[in-house]
N, C-alpha and C positions, 0 to 999 in steps of 0.2 A: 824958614824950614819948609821943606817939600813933602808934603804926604802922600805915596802912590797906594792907591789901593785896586786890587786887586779882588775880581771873583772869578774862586776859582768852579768850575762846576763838578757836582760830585760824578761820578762817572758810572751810568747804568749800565745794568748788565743788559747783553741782548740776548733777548726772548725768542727771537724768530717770528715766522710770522704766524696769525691766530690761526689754530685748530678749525676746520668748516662747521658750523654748528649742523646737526642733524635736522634734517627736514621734520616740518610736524607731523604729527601723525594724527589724522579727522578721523572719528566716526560720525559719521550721519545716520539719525534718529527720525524715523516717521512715525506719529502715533495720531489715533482718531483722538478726537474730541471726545471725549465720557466719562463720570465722576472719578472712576479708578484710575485715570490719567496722571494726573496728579502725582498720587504715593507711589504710581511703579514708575514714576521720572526721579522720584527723588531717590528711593533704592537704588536706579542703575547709576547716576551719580555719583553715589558712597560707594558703589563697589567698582565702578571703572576708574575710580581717584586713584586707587593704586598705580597704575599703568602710566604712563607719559604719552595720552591722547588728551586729543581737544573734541569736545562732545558740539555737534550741533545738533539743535532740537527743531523739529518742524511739527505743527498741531492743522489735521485735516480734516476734514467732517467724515470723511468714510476712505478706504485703500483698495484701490483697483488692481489686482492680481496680474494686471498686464504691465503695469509700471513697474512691478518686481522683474519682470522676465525683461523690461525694456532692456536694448543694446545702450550701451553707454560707453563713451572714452573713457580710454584708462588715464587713469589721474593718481600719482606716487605717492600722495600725502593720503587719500581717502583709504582706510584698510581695510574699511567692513560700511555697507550699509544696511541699515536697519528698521524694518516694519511692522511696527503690534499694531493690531486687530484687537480694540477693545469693544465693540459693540455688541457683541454675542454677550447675552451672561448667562451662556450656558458651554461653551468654548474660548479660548481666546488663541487669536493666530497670531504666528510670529515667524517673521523672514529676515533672512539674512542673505548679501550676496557680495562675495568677496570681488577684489583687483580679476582672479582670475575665472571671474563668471563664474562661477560657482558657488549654488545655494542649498540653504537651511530651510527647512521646511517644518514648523511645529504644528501643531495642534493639540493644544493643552487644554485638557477638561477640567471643568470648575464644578466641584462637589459642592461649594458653599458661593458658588459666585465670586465676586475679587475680595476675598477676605487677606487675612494677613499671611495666610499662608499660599494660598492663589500666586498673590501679587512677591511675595519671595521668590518664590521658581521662576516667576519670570524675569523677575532681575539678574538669577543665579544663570539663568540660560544663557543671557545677554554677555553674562561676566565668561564664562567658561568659551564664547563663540571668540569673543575678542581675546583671548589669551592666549587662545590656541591658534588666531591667527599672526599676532605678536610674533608667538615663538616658531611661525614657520610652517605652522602643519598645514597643509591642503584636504581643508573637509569640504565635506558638503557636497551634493550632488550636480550631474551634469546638468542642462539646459534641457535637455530633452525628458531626462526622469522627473527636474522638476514642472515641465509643463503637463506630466502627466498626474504627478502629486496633486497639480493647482487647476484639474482639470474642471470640476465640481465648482471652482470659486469663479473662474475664466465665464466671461458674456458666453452667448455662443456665435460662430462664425459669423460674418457677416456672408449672407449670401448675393452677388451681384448680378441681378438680374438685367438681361439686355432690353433695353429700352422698347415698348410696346409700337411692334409696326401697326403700317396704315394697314385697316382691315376693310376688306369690301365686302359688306352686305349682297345675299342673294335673294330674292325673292319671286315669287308664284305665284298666281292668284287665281281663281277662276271665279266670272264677274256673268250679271245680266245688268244690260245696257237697253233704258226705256228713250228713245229718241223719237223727234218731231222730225218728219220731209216736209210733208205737204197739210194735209188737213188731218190725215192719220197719224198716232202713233207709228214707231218704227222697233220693235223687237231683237236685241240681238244678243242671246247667248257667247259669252266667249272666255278668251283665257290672256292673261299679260304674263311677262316676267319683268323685273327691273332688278337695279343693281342701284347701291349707293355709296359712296368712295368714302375714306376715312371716317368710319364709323365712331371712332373713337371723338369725335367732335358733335356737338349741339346742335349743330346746323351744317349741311353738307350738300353735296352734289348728288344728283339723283337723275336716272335713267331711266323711261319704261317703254316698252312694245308692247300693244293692245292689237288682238286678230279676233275680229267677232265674225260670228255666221251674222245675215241678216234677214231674217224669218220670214216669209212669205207676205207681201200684203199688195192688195191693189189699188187700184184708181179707176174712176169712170164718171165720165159725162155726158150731157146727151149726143155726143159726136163716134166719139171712141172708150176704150178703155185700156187695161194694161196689169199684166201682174208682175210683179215685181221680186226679186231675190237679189244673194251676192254675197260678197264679203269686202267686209272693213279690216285696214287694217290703220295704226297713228304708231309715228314713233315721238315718243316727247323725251325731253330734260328741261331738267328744271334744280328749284332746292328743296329740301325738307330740313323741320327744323323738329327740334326732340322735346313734349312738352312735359315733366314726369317720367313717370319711368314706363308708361306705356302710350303715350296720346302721342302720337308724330302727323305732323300738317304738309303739304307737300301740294307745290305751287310748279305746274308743269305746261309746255307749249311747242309744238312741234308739227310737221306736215304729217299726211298721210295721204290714200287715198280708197275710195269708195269704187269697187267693181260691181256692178247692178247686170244681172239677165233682165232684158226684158221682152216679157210673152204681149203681143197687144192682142185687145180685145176689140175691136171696132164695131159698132152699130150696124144698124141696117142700110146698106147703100154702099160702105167702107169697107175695102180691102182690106186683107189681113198680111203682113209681113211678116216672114221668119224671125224666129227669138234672135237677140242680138246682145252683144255686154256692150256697156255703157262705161269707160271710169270716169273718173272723176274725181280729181285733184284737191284735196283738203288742207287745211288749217284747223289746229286746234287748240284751246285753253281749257284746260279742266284744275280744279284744285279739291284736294284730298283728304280725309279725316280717315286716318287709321290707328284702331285702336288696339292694343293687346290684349288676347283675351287669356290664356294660356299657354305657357311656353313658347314655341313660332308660329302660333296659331292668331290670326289676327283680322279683327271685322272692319269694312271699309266701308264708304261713302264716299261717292263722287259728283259734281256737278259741273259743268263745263256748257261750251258752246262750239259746233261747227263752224266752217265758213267754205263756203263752196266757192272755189277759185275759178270757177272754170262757167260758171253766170250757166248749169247744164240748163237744158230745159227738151218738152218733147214735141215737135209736128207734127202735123197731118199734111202729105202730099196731093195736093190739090192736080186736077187733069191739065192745069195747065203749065203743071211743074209749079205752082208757086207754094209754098207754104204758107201753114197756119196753125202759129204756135197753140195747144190745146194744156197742155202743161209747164208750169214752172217752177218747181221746189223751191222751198224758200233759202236764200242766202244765206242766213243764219240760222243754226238748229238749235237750239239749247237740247241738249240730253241728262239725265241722272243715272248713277248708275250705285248697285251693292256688289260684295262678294265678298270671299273669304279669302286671305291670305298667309301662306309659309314664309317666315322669312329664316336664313341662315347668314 
């Protein structure tokens, strides 16, 4: 005996294909950090459960009024985003900003602080924003009303300021200058200006012109004599460096040179020649102590040394044409010097 068996299969009805499911629908939730956090997350909870959204919650320590006005991509699923301001307890802020930029703007005062009825309203705001965005409505103000709503809560501008050029120092000075030639002191009243290049630095580059008169003095030996006048003039650079807010040191070297009248005086026996200038080619080192006294008002000190390049020195012509040196300033002068200086 043969058994066939047979299955048969039952025969399904066709469905077609599945229906697309509905995209989710996000709200996102910002709230500070603070005790009433808590019970107004739990309230908006129970009251947004009604609705077919997925709630995300974010916990910050404080909400910057510019991340509510931030540009952001549009994204299909997010319907509403959402910002309490719990930290005031005596206000509580509340923002909302929909797909199409456009925001809610609260500021709900608290009579008892976040008590139960506080922390109600602000759930019920939450509930009635997103419901009404649900069903379609376009609330809420423009970008530019609410930047002026959030004007108060908003930093203020930044202001960008162009970066601080090089500044160059101008200064003035008028100086008395006590110098060595020869066996005398040497007197010379005068005036400098300099300049100093990026001021905005510690240590910089520095310029000065010094033009002194040089005050009458003589010489005399039992041969001849001589009186003496002229003017100086040195131009130096060098550095200075900033020590405080008023002490600057300033380390300078540079040529110059010395124009001398000289009247001679000769003895008994010795012809006299017509006055004559004399220059004479310098070298200088001096270094600086100046200090602030008030405003650009500022006291100096200087000390330095000469060098006379040029070995000057003075003769006697002798009848038979030959000379004979009777003078020779010394090589090197050291001088001191004060005055008062303007700087701008």
């Amino acid at each position: 005996m043969v058994l066939c068996l047979v299955r048969v299969a039952e025969a399904q009805p066709d469905r077609g294909p599945e229906p697309p499911q509905p995209p989710a629908r996000i709200v996102e939730l910002v709230a500070t950090t603070a005790p009433a956090t808590a019970d107004v997350e739990a309230l908006i909870d129970e009251l947004l459960r009604q609705f077919a959204v997925t709630l995300h919650w974010t916990r910050v320590p404080a909400i910057d009024a510019r991340d509510v006005l931030a540009h952001r991509s549009v994204d299909a699923q997010i319907i509403a985003r959402v910002w309490l301001d719990l930290t005031d307890g005596h206000r509580a802020y509340l923002y909302v900003a929909n797909a199409s930029e456009r925001f809610v703007v609260r500021a709900v005062p608290l009579a008892s602080g976040y008590d139960e009825v506080a922390r109600e309203s602000l759930a019920h705001i939450v509930e009635s924003v997103v419901d009404a965005l649900l069903s379609g409505a376009d609330i809420g103000v423009s970008r530019e009303m609410a930047e002026r709503q959030l004007a108060d809560r908003l930093p203020p501008p930044t202001v960008m300021t162009p970066p601080r050029r090089r500044k160059v120092l101008v200064a003035a000075a008028a100086l008395y200058r006590v110098g060595t030639w020869s066996r005398d002191a040497v007197h010379q009243p005068g005036l400098a200006v300099g300049i100093a290049a990026n001021s905005n630095r510690r240590v910089r580059l520095s310029a000065w012109l010094w033009a002194s008169y040089i005050a009458p003095f003589t010489w005399a030996d039992d041969r001849a004599g001589a009186a003496f006048t002229g003017l100086s003039v040195r131009l130096t650079v060098g550095v200075e460096a900033k020590f405080g807010s008023r002490t600057t040191l300033r380390a300078l070297v540079g040529p110059g040179i010395d124009a001398l009248r000289v009247e001679s005086r000769p003895s008994y026996g010795i012809l006299a020649v017509r006055p004559f200038w004399v220059p004479a080619p310098m070298a200088t080192l001096v270094g600086v102590v100046d200090v602030r006294l008030r405003g650009p008002l500022s006291l100096f000190a200087a000390v330095g040394i000469d060098a006379d390049l040029a070995g000057t020195h003075y003769d006697i012509v002798l009848g038979n044409d030959s000379r004979l040196t009777t003078l020779t300033p010394w090589p090197l002068r050291p001088f001191g010097m004060l005055g008062f200086g303007i700087t701008r």
